[in-house]
C-alpha positions as CSV (number, residue, x, y, z in Angstrom):
1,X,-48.3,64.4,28.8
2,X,-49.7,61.0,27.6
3,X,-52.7,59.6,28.9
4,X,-50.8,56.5,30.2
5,X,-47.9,59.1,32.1
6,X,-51.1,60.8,33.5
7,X,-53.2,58.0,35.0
8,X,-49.7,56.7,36.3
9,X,-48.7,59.7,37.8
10,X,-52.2,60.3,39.1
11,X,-52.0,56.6,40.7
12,X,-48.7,57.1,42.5
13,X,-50.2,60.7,43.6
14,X,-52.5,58.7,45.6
15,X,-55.6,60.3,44.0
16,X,-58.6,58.5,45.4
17,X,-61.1,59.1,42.6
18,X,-60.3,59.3,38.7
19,X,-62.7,60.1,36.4
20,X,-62.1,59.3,32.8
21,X,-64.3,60.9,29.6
22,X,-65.0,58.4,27.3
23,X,-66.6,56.1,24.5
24,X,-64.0,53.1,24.0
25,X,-64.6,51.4,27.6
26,X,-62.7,48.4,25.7
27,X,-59.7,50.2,24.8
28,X,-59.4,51.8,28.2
29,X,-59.6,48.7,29.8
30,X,-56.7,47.1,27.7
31,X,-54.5,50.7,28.0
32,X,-55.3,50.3,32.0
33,X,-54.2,46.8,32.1
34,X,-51.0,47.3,29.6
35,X,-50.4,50.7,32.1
36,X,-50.3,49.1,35.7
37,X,-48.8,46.1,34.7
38,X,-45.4,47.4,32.9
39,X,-45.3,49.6,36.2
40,X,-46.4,47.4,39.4
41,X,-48.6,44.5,39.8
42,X,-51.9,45.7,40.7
43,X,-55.7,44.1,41.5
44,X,-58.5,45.2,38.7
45,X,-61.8,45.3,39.6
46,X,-64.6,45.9,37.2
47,X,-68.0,46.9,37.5
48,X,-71.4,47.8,35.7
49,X,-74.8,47.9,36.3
50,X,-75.9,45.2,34.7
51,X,-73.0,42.5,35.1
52,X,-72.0,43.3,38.5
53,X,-68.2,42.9,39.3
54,X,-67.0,40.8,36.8
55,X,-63.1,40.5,38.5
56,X,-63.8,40.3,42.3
57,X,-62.9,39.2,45.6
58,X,-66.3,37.5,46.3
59,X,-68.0,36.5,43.5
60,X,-68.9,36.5,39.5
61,X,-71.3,39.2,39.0
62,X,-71.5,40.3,42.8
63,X,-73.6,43.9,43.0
64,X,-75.8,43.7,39.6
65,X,-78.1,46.5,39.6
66,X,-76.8,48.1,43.0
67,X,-74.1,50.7,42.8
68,X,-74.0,51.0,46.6
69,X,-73.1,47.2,47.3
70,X,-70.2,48.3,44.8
71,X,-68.7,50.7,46.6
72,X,-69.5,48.7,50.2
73,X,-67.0,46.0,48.0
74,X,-64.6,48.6,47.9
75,X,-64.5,50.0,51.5
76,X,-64.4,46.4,52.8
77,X,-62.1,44.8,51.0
78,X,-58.7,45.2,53.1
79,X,-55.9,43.9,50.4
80,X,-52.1,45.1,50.8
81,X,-51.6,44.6,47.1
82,X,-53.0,48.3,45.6
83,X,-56.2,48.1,43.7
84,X,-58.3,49.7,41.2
85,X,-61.7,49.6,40.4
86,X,-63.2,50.6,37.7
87,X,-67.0,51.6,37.7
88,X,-68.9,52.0,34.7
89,X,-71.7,55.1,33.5
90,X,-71.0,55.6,37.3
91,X,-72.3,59.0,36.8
92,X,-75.7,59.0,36.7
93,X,-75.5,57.5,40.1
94,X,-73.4,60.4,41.6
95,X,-76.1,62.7,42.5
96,X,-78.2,60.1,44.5
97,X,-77.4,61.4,48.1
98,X,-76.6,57.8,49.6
99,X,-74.2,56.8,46.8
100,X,-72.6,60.8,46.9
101,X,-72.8,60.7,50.8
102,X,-70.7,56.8,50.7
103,X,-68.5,58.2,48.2
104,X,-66.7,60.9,50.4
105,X,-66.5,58.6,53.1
106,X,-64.7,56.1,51.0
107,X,-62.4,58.9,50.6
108,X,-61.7,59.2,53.9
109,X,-60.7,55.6,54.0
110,X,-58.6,55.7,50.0
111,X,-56.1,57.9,52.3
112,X,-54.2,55.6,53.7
113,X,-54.8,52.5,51.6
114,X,-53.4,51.7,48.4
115,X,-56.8,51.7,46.5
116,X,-58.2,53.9,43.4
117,X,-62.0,53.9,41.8
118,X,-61.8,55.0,38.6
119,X,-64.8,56.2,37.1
120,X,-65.8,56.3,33.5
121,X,-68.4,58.0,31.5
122,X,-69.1,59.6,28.2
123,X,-69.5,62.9,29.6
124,X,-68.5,64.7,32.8
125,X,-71.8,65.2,35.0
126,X,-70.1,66.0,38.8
127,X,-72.0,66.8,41.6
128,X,-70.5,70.2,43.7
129,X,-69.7,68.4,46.3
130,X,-67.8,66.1,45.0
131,X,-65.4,67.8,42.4
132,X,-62.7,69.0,44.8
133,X,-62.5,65.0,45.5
134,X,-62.6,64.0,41.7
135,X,-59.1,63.8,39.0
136,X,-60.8,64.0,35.7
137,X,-58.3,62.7,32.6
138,X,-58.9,62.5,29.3
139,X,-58.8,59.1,27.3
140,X,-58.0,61.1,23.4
141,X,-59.4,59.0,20.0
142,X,-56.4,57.1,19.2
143,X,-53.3,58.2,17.9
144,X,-52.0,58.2,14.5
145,X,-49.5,55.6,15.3
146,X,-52.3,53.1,17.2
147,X,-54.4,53.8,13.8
148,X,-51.4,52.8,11.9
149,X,-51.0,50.0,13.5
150,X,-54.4,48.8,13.6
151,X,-54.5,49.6,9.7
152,X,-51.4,47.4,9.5
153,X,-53.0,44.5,11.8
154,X,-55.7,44.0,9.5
155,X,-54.1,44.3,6.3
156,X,-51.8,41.6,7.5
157,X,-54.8,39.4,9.0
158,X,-56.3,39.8,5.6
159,X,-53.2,38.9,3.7
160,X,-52.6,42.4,2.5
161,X,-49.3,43.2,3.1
162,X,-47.2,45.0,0.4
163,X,-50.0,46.2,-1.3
164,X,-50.7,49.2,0.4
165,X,-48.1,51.7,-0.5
166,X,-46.9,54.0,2.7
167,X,-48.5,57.5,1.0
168,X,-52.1,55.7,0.9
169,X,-51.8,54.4,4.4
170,X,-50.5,58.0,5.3
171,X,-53.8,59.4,3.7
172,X,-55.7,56.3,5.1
173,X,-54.5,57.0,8.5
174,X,-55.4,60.8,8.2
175,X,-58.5,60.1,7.0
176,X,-59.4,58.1,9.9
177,X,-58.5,60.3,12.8
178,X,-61.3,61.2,14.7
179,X,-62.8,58.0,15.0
180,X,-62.7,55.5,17.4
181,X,-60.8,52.3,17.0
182,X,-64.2,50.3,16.5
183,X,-65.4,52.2,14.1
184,X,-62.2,52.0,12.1
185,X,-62.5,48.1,12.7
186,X,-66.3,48.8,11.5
187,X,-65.6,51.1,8.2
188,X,-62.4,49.0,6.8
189,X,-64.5,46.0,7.4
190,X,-66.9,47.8,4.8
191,X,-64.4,48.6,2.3
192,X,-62.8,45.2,2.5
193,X,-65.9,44.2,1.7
194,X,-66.9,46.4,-1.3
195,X,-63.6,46.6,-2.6
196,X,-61.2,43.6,-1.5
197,X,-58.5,45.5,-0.2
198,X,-57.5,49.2,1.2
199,X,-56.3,51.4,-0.6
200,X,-57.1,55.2,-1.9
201,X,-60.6,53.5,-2.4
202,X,-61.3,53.6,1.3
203,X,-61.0,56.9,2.0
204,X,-64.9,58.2,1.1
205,X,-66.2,55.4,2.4
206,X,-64.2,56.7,6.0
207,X,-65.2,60.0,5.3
208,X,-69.1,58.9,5.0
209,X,-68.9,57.5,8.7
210,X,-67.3,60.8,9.6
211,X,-70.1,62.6,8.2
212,X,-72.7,60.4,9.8
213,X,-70.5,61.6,13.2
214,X,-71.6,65.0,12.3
215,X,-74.7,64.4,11.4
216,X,-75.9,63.7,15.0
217,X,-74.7,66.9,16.1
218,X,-76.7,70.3,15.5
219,X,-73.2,72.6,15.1
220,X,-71.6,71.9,12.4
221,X,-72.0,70.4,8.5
222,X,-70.1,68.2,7.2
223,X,-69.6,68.9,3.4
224,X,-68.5,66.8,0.2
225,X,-66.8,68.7,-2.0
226,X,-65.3,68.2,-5.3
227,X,-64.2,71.9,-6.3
228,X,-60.8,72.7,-7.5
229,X,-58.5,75.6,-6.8
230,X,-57.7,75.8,-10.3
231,X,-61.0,76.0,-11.1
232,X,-61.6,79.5,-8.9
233,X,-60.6,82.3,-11.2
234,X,-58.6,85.0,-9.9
235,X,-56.8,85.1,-6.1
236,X,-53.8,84.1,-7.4
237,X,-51.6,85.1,-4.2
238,X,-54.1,83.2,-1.9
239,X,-53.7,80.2,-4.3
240,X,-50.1,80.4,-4.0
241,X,-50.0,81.3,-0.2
242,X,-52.8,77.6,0.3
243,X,-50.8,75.1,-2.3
244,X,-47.2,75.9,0.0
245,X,-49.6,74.0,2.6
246,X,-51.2,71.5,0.7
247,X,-49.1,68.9,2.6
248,X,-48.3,71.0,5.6
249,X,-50.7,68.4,7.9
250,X,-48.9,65.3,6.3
251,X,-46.2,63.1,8.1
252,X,-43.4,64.3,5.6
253,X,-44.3,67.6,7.0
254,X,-44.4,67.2,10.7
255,X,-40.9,65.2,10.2
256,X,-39.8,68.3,8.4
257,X,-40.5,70.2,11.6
258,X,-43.3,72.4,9.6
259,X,-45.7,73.9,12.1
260,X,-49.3,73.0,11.5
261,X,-50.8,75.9,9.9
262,X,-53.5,78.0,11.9
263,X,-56.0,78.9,9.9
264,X,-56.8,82.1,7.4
265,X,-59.3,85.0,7.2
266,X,-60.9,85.7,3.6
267,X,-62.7,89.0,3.4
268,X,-64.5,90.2,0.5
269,X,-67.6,91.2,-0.8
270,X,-70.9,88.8,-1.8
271,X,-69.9,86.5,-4.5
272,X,-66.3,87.3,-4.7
273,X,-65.7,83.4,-4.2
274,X,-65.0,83.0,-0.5
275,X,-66.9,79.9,0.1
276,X,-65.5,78.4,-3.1
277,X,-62.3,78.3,-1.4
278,X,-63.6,77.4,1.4
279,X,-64.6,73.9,-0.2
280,X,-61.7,74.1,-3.0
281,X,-58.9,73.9,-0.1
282,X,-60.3,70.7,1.7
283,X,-60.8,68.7,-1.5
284,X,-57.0,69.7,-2.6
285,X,-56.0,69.0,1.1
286,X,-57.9,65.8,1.2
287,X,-59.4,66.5,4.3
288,X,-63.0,66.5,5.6
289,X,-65.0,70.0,5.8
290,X,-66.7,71.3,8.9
291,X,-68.9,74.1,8.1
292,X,-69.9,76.5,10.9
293,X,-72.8,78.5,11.3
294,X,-71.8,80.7,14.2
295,X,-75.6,81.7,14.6
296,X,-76.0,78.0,15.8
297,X,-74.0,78.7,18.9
298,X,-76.5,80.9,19.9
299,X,-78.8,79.3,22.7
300,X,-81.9,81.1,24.9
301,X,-80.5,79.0,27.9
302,X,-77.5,81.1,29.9
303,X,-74.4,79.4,29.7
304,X,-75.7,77.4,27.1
305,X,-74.2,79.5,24.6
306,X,-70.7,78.9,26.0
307,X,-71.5,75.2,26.2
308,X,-72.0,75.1,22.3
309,X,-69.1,76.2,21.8
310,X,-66.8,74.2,23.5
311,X,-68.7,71.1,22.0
312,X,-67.8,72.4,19.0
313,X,-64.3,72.5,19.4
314,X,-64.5,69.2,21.0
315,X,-66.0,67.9,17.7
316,X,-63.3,69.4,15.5
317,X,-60.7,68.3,17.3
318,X,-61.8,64.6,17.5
319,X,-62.3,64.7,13.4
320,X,-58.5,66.4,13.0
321,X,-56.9,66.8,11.0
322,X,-59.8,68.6,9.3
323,X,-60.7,72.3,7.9
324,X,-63.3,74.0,10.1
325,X,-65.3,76.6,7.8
326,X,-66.8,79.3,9.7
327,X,-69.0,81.1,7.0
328,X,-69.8,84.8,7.8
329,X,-68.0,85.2,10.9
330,X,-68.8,89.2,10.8
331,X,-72.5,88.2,11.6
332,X,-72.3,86.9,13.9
333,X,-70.2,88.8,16.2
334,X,-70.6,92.1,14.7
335,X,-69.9,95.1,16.9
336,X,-70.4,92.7,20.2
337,X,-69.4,95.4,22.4
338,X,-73.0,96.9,21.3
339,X,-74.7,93.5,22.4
340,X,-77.1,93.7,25.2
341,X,-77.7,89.9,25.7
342,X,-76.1,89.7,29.5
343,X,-72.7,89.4,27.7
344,X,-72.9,85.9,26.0
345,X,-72.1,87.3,22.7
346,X,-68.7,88.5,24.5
347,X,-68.3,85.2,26.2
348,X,-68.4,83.3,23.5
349,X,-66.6,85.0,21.4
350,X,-63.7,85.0,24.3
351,X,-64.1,81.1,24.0
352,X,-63.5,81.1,20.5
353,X,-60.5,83.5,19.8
354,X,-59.1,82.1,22.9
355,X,-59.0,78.4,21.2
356,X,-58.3,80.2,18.0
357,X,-54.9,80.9,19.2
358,X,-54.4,78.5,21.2
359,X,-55.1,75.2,19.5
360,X,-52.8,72.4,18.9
361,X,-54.3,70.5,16.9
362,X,-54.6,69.8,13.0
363,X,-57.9,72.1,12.8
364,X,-57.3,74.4,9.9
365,X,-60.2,77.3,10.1
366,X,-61.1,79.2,7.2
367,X,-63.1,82.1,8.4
368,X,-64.7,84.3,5.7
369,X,-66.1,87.7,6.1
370,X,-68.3,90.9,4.0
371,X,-67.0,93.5,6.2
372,X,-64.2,94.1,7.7
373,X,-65.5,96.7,10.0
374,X,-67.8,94.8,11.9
375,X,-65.2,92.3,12.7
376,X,-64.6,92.5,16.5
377,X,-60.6,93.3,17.1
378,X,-59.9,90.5,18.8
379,X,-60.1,88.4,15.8
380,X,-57.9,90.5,13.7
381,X,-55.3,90.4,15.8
382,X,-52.2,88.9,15.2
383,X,-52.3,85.2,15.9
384,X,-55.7,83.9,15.9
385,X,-55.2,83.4,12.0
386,X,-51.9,82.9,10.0
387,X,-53.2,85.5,7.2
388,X,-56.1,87.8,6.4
389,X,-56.7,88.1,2.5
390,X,-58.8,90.5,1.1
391,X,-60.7,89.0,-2.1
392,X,-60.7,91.8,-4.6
393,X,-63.4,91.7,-7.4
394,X,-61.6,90.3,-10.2
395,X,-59.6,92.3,-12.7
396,X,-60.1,92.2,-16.5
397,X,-58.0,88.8,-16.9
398,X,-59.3,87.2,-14.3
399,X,-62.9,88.3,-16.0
400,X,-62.1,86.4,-18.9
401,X,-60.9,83.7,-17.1
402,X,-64.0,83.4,-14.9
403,X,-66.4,83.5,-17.8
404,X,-64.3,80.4,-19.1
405,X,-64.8,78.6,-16.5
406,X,-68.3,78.6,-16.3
407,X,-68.7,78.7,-20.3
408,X,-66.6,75.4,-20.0
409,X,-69.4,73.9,-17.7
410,X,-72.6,74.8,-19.4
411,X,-71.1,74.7,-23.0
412,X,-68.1,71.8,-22.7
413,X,-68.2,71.4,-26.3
414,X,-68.9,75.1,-28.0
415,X,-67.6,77.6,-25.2
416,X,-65.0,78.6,-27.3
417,X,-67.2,80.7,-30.1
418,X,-68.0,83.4,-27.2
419,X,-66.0,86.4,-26.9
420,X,-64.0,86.2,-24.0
421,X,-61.8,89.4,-24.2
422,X,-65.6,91.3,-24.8
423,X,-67.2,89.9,-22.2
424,X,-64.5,90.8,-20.1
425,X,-64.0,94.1,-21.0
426,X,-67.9,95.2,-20.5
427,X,-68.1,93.7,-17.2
428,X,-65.9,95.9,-15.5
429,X,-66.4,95.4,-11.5
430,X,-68.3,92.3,-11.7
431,X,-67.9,89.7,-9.0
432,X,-67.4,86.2,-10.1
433,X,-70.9,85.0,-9.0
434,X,-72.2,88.3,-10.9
435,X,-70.6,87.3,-14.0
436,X,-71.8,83.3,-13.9
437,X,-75.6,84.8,-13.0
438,X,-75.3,86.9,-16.5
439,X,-74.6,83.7,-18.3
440,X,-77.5,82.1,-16.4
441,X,-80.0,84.8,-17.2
442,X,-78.7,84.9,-21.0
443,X,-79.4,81.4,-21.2
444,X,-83.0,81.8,-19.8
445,X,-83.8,84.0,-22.6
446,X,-82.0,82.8,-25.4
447,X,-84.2,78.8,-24.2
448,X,-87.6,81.1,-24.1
449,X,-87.1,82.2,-27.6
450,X,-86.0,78.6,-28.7
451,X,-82.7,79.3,-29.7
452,X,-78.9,78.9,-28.4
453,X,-77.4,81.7,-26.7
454,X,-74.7,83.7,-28.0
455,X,-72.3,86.8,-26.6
456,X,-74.6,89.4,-27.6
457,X,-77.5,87.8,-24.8
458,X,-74.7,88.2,-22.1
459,X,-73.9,91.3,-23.3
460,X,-77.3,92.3,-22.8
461,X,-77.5,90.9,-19.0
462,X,-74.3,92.6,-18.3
463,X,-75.7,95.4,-19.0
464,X,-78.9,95.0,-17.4
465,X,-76.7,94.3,-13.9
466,X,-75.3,96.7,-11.6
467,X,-72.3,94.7,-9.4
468,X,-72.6,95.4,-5.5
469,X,-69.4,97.2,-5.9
470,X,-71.1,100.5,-7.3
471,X,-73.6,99.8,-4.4
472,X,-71.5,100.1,-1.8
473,X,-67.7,101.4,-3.3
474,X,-66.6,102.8,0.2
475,X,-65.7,98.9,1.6
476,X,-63.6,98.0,-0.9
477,X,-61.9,101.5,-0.3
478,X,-61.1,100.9,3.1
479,X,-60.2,97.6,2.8
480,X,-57.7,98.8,-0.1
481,X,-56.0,101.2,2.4
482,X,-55.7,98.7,4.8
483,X,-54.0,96.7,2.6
484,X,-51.9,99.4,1.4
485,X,-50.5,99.5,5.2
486,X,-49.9,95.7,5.1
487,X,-52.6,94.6,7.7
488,X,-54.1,92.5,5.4
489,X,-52.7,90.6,2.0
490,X,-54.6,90.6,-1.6
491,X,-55.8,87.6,-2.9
């Protein structure tokens, strides 16, 4: 249901009080007006704390800095024609026992006339005794289509039109999701005025705003990224399984009837290249990256925890479509059933698998994970992620393909004189964040001894390494046999 068949239906429900969460008072206002009007001609009254009533019976700015002569303006005024009144960061009056006390006896009164307060507020703050009395609706960040269209406006207000081609406003449009319409206003009217126009340009400069977003918060990261997948060596069925989806969030796709892709668990031991992916998949997608530390929804308060959680998804959801990174998952929640913190570990983990399979919207989560075994059931089961890969160390190709790839970036010009198919074959086991800190320490010593280094230095590191995987070989055994009975997929 839309917010506009909501509030309508909540109107002609007869609900006395509405409470609405959120930030654009000036878009509200105009989807309010644009609501009751189409419908039935209906009296708006307006009020905040500072301006009074600025559309009333009596006069222009009629209750300034008293929220109780606002609400004696309701409860007086005796007008056949149904009403609505719209009060303003309302809550932080609600708990004053005169304005709370006037307030359910207004209601008494709403009954049996045709009059509604609607109250509106960043956040919902409700005293007890006043919640069975209160509607709350959501006003979402716009749409798609009202971005569209407001992209549209001012390209044609600026004398743009025709030269934005409809898969750069697609990609503009995505990239702009998750912010309000002012800011939108606010960031193209940067671009515009760095660059002249919109186009493929502008989406950085939205992303930076985006980032700024996050930036307030204390939850999540927002990362730049500029890896590529084919710059990951290795995981070729995960590659494969990720560029099917490269355009599943697009509007080709949801015309298609594609459904929006959940999310995929990446297990695999340290410096198999899970993060990499991580970061390679939202630059490919286009999208902005949310990283996760789940130890930051822990909080000492009770209930806190909980509270953390859901403004987390509250964030990702505003910034969709987006990829939400949640970066050693088996940390955090590892063997909760064991946790004697009065159960918040449980609880929030309940909150999160619950929204895991559950959510609607374009938040694609990449969850990555050391061990499988001290990942909680409930997030292995079947529909909280599309797939679980396992990230096998890489095999003697990859190897060799791995060592180019980072030969290529500290030696663009001579990485071609190492042995490849030798360094490969001596570095049997090696993980690819192994095999690129071997080329690191050969270059160490081949720069103390005032020389270039050569194959026979990373030979020598190789050597001098012993990969995790001969540390702890009874992981990647399991995870093998799980694999072997199709609950999980190789990369």
């Amino acid at each position: 249901m839309t917010f506009r068949e909501e509030l309508l239906l909540s109107l002609k429900a007869g609900y006395p009080i509405i409470y609405i969460v959120t930030i654009e008072e000036d878009r509200l206002e105009y989807t309010i007006r644009k609501a009751i009007n189409i419908k039935s001609p209906k009296h708006l009254y307006i009020w905040d704390f500072i301006d009074g009533y600025k559309l009333n019976p009596i006069q222009k700015g009629f209750a300034k800095r008293n929220p109780l002569k606002a609400l004696e303006v309701i409860e007086a005024l005796n007008s056949r024609t149904p009403s609505i009144f719209i009060l303003k960061d309302f809550k932080r009056f609600l708990k004053d026992l005169t304005i709370s006390r006037k307030l359910r006896n207004i209601i008494q009164a709403l009954k049996t006339q045709p009059k509604t307060i609607i109250i509106v507020d960043s956040e919902i703050e409700i005293p007890n005794e006043l919640k069975d009395h209160m509607t709350i609706i959501k006003f979402d960040l716009p749409t798609a289509k009202e971005i569209k269209e407001e992209i549209l406006r001012l390209v044609l207000k600026v004398g743009l039109r025709g030269r934005l081609p409809p898969k750069s406003l697609e990609k503009i449009v995505q990239a702009c999701q998750g912010l309000s319409l002012e800011k939108i206003r606010r960031v193209l009217g940067k671009v515009l005025a760095i660059y002249k126009r919109i186009d493929k340009n502008s989406i950085p400069i939205i992303l930076q705003e985006k980032k700024q977003i996050i930036s307030q918060t204390e939850l999540l990261e927002f990362w730049s990224v500029k890896e590529k997948l084919k710059n990951i060596g290795g995981a070729l069925n995960l590659k494969r399984w990720l560029n099917a989806r490269v355009d599943a969030f697009s509007e080709k796709g949801v015309n298609y009837g594609l459904l929006t892709p959940r999310g995929v668990l990446i297990i695999g031991m340290q410096g198999t290249g899970k993060s990499l992916i991580a970061k390679a998949v939202a630059y490919e997608w286009k999208l902005p990256l949310l990283r996760l530390d789940v130890g930051r929804l822990f909080a000492g308060i009770v209930g806190e925890s909980e509270a953390r959680v859901r403004q987390m998804i509250v964030i990702a959801e505003s910034l969709a479509p987006c990829i939400l990174w949640v970066d050693e998952i088996d940390k955090a929640f590892s063997d909760s059933e064991h946790n004697f913190d009065s159960g918040t570990t449980i609880r929030v983990l309940s909150t999160f698998v619950t929204w895991l399979g559950e959510k609607n919207l374009p938040v694609f989560v990449i969850a990555t994970a050391n061990d499988i075994q001290c990942l909680p059931v409930e997030i292995l089961r079947k529909g909280r992620f599309d797939e679980i890969f396992f990230l096998k160390n890489p095999s003697m190709e990859e190897r060799g393909v791995i060592f180019e790839i980072h030969l290529r970036r500290f030696r663009p010009d001579t990485w071609y004189i190492f042995d490849l198919h030798k360094l490969s074959l001596n570095s049997h086991q090696f993980s690819g964040a192994e095999i690129e800190q071997t080329i690191v320490d050969a270059m160490y010593v081949a720069f103390s001894e005032e020389r270039e280094f050569t194959t026979q230095d990373i030979l020598i590191a190789i050597k001098a390494t012993v990969p995790i995987l001969q540390i702890d070989p009874m992981r990647t055994e399991l995870i093998q046999s799980w694999a072997s009975s199709g609950k999980i997929r190789l990369a």
